[in-house]
N, C-alpha and C positions, 0 to 999 in steps of 0.2 A: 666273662667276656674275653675274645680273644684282641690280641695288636693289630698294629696297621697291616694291611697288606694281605690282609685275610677272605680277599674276595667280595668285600661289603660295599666296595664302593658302587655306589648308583644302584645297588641291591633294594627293593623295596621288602621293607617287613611292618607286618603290623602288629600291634602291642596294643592288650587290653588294659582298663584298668592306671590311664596314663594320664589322668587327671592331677595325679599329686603321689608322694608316697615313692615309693620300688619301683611301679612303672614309668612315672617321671622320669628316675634317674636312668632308667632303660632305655627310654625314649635318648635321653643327651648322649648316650655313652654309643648309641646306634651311629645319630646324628655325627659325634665326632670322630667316628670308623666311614662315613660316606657314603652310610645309608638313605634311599626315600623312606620316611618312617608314615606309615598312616595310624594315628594313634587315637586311641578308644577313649571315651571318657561320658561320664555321666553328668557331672556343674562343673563346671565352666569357675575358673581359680584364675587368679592375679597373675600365677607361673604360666598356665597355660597361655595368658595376653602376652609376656615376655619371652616365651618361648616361639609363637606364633611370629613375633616381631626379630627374633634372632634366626631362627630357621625359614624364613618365608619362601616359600618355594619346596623345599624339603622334608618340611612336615605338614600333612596333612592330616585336619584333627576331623574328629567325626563323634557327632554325640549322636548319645545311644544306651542304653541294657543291651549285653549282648544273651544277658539270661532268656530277652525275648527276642524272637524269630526274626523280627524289622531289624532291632539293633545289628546282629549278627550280620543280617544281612546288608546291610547298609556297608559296615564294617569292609566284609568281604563283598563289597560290590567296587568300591573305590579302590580296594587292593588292585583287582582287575583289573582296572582303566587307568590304572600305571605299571600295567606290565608284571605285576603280581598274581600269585596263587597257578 
């Protein structure tokens, strides 16, 4: 990841896989560069509740497989209607 100032602010990116794990921590580290993050995720975790309640507004979580066709597109449908992809 790059430092502050890097163009990220109010940048939407979405991240799969952000349930728990590497993409969690992708998710915060987006989050505190001042990104919209739309984040992927398959169950629904404790982190994701507290992440939900710290980022409210800024992250937007979306369940889903993006292995299958809906998930994906779900994924990259929200991206769009904040100004993503």
């Amino acid at each position: 990841m790059t430092g502050p100032g890097t163009g990220l602010l109010d940048r939407v990116v979405a991240v799969t896989g952000a349930g728990r794990g590497l993409g969690l921590q992708i998710v915060r580290e987006l989050l505190a560069q001042g990104a919209q993050v739309v984040a992927n995720y398959r169950s629904w975790s404790e982190d994701l509740e507290q992440l939900r309640k710290e980022a409210a507004g800024r992250v937007h979580l979306v369940r889903g497989d993006i292995g299958e066709e809906s998930g994906a597109v779900a994924l990259a449908q929200r991206a769009r209607e904040l100004g993503g992809l």
